[in-house]
C-alpha positions as CSV (number, residue, x, y, z in Angstrom):
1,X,98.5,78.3,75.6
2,X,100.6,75.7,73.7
3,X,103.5,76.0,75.0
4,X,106.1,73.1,74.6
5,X,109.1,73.7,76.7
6,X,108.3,74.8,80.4
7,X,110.8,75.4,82.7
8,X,110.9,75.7,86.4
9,X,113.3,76.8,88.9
10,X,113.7,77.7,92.7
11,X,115.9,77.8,95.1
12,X,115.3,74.7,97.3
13,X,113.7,71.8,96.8
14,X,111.0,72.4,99.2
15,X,109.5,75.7,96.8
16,X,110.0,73.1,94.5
17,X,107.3,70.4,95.9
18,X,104.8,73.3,96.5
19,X,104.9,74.4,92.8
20,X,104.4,71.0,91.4
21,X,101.7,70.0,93.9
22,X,99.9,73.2,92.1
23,X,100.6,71.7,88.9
24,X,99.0,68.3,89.8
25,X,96.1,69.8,90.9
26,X,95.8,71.9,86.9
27,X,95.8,68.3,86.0
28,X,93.1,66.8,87.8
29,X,90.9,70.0,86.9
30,X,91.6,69.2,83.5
31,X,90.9,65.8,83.7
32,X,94.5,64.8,83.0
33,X,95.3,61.0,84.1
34,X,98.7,59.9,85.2
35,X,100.1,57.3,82.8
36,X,97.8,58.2,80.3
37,X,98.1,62.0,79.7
38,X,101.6,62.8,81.6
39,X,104.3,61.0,82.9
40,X,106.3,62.2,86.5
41,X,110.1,61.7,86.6
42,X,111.3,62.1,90.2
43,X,115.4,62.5,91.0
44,X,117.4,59.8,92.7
45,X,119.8,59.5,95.0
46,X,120.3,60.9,98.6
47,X,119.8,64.5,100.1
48,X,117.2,67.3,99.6
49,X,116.0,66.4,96.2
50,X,115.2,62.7,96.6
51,X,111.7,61.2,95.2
52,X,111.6,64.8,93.8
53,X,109.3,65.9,91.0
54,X,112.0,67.2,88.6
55,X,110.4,66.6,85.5
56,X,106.7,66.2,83.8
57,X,105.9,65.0,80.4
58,X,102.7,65.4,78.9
59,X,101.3,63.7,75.8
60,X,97.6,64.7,75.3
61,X,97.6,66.8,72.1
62,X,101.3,67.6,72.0
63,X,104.5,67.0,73.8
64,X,104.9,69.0,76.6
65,X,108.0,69.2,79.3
66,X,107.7,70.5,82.3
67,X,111.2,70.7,83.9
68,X,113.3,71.7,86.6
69,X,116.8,73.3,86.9
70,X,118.8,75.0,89.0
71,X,119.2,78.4,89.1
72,X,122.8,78.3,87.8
73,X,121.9,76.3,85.2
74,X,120.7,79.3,82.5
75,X,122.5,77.7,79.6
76,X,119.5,75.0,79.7
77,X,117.4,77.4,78.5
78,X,118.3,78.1,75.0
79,X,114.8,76.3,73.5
80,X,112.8,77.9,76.2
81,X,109.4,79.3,76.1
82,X,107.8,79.7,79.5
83,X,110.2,80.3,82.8
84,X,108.8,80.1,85.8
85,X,110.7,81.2,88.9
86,X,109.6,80.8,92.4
87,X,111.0,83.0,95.3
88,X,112.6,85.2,93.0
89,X,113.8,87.0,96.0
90,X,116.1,84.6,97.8
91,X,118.0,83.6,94.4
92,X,121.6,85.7,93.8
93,X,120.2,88.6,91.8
94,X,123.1,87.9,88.9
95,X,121.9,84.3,88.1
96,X,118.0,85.8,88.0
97,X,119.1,87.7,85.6
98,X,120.8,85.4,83.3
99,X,117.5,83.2,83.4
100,X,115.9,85.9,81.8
101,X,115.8,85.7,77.8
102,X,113.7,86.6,75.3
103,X,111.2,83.6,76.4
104,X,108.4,84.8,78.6
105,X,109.4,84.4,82.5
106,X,107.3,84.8,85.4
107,X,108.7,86.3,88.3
108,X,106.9,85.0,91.9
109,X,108.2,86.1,95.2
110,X,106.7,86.6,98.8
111,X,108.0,90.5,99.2
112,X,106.7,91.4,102.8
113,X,105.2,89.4,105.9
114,X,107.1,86.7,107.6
115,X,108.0,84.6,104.9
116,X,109.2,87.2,103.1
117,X,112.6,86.3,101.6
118,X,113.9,90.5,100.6
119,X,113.5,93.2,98.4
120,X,116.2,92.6,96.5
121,X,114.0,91.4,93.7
122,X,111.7,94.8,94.2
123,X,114.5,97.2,94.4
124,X,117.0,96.4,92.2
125,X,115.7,93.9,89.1
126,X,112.2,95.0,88.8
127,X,113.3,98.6,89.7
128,X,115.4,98.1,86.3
129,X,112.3,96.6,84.1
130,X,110.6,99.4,85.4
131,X,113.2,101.7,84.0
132,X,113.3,99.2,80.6
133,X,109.4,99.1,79.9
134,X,108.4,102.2,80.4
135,X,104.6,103.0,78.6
136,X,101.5,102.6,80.0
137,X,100.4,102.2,83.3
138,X,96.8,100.6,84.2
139,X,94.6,98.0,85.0
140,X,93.6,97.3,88.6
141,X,95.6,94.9,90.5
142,X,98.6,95.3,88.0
143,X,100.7,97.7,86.3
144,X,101.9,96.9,82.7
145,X,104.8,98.8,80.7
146,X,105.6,98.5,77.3
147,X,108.6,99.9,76.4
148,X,110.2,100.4,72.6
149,X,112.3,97.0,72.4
150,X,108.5,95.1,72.0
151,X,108.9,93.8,75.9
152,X,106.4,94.0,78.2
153,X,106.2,94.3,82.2
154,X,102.8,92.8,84.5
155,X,102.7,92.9,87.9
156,X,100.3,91.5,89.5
157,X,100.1,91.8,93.8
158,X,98.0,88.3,95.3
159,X,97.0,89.8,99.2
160,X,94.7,86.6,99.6
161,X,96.0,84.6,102.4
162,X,96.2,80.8,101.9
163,X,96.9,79.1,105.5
164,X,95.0,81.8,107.3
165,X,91.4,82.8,107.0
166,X,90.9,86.6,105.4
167,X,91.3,89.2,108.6
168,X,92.8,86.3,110.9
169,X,93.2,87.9,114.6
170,X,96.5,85.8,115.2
171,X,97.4,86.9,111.8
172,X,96.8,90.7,112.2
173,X,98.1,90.6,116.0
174,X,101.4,89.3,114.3
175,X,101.9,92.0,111.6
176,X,101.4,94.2,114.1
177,X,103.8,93.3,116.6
178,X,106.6,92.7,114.2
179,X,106.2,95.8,111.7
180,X,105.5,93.3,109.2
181,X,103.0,95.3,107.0
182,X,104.9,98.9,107.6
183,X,105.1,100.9,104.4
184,X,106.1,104.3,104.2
185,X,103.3,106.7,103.4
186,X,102.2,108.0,100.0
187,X,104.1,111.2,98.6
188,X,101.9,114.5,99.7
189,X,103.2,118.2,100.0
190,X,104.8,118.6,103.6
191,X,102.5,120.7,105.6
192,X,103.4,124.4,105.9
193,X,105.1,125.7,109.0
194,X,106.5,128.9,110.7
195,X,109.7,127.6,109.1
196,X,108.9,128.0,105.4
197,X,105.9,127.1,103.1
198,X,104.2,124.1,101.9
199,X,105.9,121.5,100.0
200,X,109.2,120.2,99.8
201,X,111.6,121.7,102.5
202,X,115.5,122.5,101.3
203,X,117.3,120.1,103.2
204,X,119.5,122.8,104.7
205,X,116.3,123.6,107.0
206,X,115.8,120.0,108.2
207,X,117.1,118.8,111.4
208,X,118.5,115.3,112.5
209,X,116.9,114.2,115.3
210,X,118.0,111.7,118.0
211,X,115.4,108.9,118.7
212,X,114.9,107.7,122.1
213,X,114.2,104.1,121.9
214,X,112.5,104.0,125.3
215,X,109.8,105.9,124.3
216,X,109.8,104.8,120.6
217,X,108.9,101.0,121.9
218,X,106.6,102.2,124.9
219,X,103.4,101.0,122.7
220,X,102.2,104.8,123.6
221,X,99.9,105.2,120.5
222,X,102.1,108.2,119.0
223,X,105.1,106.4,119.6
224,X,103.5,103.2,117.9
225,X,102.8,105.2,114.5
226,X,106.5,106.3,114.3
227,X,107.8,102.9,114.5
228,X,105.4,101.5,111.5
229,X,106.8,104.6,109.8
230,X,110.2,104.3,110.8
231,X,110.5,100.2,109.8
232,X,108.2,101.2,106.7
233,X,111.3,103.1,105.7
234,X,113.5,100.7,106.6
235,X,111.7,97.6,104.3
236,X,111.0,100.0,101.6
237,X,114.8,101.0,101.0
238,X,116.7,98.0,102.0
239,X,116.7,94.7,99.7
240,X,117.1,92.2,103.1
241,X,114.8,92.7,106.0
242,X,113.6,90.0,108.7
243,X,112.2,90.3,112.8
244,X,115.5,90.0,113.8
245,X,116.4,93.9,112.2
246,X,113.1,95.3,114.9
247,X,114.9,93.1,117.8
248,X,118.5,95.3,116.7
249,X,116.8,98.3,116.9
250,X,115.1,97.7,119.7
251,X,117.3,96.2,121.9
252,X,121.2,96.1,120.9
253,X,122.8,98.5,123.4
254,X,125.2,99.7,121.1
255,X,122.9,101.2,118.3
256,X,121.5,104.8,118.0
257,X,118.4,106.1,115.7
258,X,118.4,109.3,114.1
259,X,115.8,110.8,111.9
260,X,115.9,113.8,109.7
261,X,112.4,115.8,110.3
262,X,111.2,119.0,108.0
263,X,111.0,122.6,110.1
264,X,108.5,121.7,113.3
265,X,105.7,123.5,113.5
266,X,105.1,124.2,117.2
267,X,101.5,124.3,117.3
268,X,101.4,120.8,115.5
269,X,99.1,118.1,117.2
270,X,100.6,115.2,115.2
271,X,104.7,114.1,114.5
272,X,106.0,115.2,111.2
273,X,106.9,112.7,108.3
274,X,110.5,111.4,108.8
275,X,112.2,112.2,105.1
276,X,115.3,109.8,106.0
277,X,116.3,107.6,108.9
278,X,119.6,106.3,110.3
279,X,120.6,103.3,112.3
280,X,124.1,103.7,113.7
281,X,126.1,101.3,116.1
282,X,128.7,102.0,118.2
283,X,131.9,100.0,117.5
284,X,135.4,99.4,119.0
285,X,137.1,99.8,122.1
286,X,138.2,96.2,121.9
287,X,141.2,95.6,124.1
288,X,144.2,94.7,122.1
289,X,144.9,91.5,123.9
290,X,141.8,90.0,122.5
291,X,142.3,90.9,119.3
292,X,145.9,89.6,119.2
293,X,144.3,86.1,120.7
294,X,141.5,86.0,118.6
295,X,143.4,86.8,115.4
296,X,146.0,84.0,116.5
297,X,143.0,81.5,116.5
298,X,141.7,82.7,113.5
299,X,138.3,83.6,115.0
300,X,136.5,86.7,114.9
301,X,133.6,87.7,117.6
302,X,130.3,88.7,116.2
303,X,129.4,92.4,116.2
304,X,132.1,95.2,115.6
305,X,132.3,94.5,112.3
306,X,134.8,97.1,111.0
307,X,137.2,96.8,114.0
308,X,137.5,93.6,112.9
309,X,137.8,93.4,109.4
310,X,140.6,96.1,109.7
311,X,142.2,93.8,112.3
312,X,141.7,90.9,110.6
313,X,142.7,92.2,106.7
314,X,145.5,94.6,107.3
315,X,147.1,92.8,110.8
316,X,146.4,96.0,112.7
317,X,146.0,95.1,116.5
318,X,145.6,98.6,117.8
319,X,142.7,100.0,115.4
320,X,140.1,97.8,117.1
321,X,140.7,100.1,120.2
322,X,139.4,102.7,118.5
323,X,136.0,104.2,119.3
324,X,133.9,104.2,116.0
325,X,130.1,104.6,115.2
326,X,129.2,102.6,111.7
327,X,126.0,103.6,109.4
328,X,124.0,100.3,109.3
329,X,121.1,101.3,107.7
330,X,120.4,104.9,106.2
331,X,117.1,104.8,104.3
332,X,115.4,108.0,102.5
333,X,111.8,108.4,102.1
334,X,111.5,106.7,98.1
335,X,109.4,109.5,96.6
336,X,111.8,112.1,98.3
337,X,115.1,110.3,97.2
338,X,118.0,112.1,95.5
339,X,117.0,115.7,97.1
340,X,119.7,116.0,99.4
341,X,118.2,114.5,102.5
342,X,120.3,111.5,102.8
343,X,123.3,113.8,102.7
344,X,121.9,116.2,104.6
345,X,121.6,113.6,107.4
346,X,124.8,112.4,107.3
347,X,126.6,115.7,107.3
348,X,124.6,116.6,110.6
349,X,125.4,113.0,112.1
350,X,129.6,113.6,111.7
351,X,128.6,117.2,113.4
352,X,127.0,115.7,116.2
353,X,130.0,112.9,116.7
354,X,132.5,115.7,116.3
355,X,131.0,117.7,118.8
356,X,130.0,120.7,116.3
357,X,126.1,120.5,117.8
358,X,126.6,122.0,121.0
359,X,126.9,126.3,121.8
360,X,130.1,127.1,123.0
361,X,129.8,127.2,126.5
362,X,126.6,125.3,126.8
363,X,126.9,122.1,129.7
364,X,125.1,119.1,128.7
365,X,124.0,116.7,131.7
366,X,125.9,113.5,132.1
367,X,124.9,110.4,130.2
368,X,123.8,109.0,133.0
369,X,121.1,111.8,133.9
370,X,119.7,111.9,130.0
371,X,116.0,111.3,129.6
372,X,115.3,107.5,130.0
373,X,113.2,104.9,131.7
374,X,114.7,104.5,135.0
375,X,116.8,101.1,135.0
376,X,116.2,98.5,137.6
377,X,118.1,98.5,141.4
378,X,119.6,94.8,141.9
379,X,117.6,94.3,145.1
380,X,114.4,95.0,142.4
381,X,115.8,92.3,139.6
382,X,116.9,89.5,142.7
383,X,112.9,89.7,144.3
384,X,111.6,89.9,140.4
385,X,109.1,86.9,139.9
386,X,107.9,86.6,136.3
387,X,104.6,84.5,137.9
388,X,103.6,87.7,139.4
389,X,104.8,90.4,137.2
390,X,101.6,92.4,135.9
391,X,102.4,93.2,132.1
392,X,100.9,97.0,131.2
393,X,101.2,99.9,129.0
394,X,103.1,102.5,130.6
395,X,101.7,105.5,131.8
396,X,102.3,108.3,129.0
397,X,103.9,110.8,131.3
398,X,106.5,108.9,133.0
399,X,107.9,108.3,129.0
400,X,110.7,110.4,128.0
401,X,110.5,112.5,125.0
402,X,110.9,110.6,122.0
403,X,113.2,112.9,120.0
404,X,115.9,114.9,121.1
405,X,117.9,117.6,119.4
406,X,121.5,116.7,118.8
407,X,122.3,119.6,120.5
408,X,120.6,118.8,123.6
409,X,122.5,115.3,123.3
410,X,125.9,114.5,124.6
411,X,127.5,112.6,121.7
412,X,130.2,109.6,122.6
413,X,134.3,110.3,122.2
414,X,134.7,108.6,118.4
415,X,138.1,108.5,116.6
416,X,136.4,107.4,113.3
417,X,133.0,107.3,111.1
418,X,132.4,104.4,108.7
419,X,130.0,102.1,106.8
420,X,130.2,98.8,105.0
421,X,127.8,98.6,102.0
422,X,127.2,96.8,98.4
423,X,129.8,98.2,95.9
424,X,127.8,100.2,93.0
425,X,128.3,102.5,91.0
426,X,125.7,105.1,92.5
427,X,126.2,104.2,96.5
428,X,129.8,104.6,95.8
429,X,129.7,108.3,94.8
430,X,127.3,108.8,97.2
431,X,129.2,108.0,100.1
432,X,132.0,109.3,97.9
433,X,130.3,112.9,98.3
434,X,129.5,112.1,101.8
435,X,133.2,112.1,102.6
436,X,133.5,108.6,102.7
437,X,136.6,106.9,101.1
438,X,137.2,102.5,101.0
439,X,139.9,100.9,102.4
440,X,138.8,97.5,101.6
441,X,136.5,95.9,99.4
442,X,136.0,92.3,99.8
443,X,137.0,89.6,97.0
444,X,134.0,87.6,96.7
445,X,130.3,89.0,95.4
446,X,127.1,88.8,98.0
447,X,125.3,85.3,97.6
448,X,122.2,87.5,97.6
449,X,122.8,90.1,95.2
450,X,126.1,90.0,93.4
451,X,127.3,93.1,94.4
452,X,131.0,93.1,96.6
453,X,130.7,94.4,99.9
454,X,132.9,98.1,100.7
């Protein structure tokens, strides 16, 4: 297309080789020769970007440059006509947008799968083109806005695999056991119940649910479903997701699930649509001898993360032995956001903790007698031999029931509520509402998106 001053950025090196191997290839399709038709300048010195392709130079018809920066480097770009930047995703969301000018940029990023490098770059910037190019939508494969300041918006979606054949088995057997493709399902009118009509329920009739995570990761079919919907959720809100999140949920003794469900119909054969889900963990109860070591070594342990930032930032030894329950993740169904559900869910999860969910006089079975999978005897785990265990499917009707009603649920003695998020304007009166107030927000911005954590 002509265009004279080309520039590249990403943000490793490594991205970088990739990209230029692709442009190398353009070349030879084009019958471009090395010496001839372009010239390769490659950085010096020692580290990452040594015998890197930083810069091309082409000479057939016009000068051309084809050249790299970094990503903090914007103030390069002031001749600019084409930038190109790879794994949008994983650069700080504040320089990403200070690469953008009125040149033309592309924007390439691997979103989901297990390469994928965030949503940040889906749920915030393009989220805000979106909002900025508003116009007409069409085209298959790619949506394209055109708003009033003369600026357009293509996206374009590549699902081609390149290392793996099309419908690769190890591929497939992947996604599926890491929740890799989950999304949530399309926006359709909530079926009708004996609880009210079709459509959108008032969030005053849904009901938070607890989630047992036995059943949820018994690989029971039902149970299976649920958890692509549940993670679906989870990816689709959340601009940072990885494997590791499934293994929290999964496995971290200290963290709870709770999902907000519309009125039940009885007679149902299938589990409603969650409309908002919640990941808690359970925090404090630190003794106060460790925390006065620790803090005297100036080491914090991983985990109990608001324990110990009050510790750590306001010299409080006692706080950590507090009980406390902190909102990790609390994601709302996208086409259903901003109806009250989050809220809704949150003001029935400080019910549950303060004990509001249960009848007077109504005795809840001990913790210990709560629907579960029946743990292990220590005779059982010293004769287990992993050369002879026989790995199966459990049988459906030894699960417990996958959701509970809070008030069916004993909660745990808490002395506080919290959350630790990304300072914006909207989150902040949202958890403002919610009854949430900050007691510390830290000094320096996310590396990932900019924003200073509450």
């Amino acid at each position: 297309y002509g265009y004279s001053n080309i520039f590249v950025t990403s943000p490793s090196a490594e991205n970088l080789k990739t990209l230029f191997q692709f442009v190398f290839r353009g070349f030879d399709a084009l019958g471009f020769t090395e010496h001839t038709d372009y010239d390769i300048v490659q950085a010096t010195g020692s580290g990452e970007m040594r015998d890197t392709v930083v810069r091309v130079n082409v000479f057939r018809k016009h000068r051309q440059t084809i050249q790299y920066i970094q990503p903090q480097d914007a103030f390069a770009l002031a001749q600019a006509e084409l930038v190109v930047i790879d794994e949008a995703a994983a650069i700080p969301l504040p320089l990403v947008r200070r690469l953008m000018g009125s040149h033309l940029v592309f924007l390439a990023s691997t979103i989901n799968g297990y390469e994928g490098t965030g949503r940040s770059l889906s749920l915030k910037l393009l989220q805000q083109l979106r909002e900025q190019a508003r116009g007409f939508v069409g085209g298959t494969g790619a949506q394209e806005s055109r708003g009033a300041g003369g600026r357009s918006l293509r996206e374009v979606s590549l699902d081609e695999p390149i290392r793996y054949a099309a419908g690769d088995a190890t591929e497939r057997w992947l996604h599926r056991l890491l929740c890799l493709d989950a999304t949530v399902a399309p926006r359709a009118a909530l079926p009708s119940s004996s609880a009210g009509p079709a459509g959108c329920p008032h969030p005053s009739t849904c009901e938070l649910y607890w989630v047992n995570r036995d059943a949820l990761f018994s690989y029971h079919a039902v149970s299976e479903a649920f958890l692509q919907r549940l993670v679906g959720l989870f990816v689709a809100s959340h601009y940072k997701n990885s494997p590791n999140d499934l293994q929290l949920l999964s496995d971290a003794p200290g963290h709870q699930v709770f999902v907000l469900l519309p009125p039940v119909d009885p007679t149902a054969s299938s589990l409603p649509e969650p409309l908002c889900a919640v990941q808690v963990s359970l925090e404090g109860g630190i003794a106060r001898q460790t925390v006065m070591n620790a803090l005297g070594r100036g080491e914090r342990s991983e985990g109990d993360l608001i324990p110990w930032l009050v510790a750590q930032q306001f010299q409080d030894d006692e706080f950590a032995a507090l009980s406390g329950a902190r909102v990790v993740r609390i994601a709302t169904h996208p086409d259903y956001a901003g109806m009250g559900y989050g809220s809704r869910a949150l003001e029935l999860l400080r019910d549950f903790y303060q004990g509001r969910c249960v009848p007077l006089g109504d005795r809840l079975p001990p913790a210990a007698e709560e629907p579960g999978l029946p743990s292990l005897t220590a005779a059982e785990l010293a004769s287990a031999d992993l050369t002879r265990d026989t790995l199966h499917v459990r049988d459906p009707s030894t699960l417990p029931p996958l959701f509970l009603r809070l008030s069916e649920k004993r909660a745990p003695h808490l002395h506080w509520l919290g959350v630790s998020y990304g300072l914006t304007q909207k989150l902040h009166r949202f958890w403002r509402r919610a009854g949430y107030t900050p007691v510390y927000v830290r000094q320096t911005a996310n590396d990932l998106t900019g924003e200073y954590t509450c």
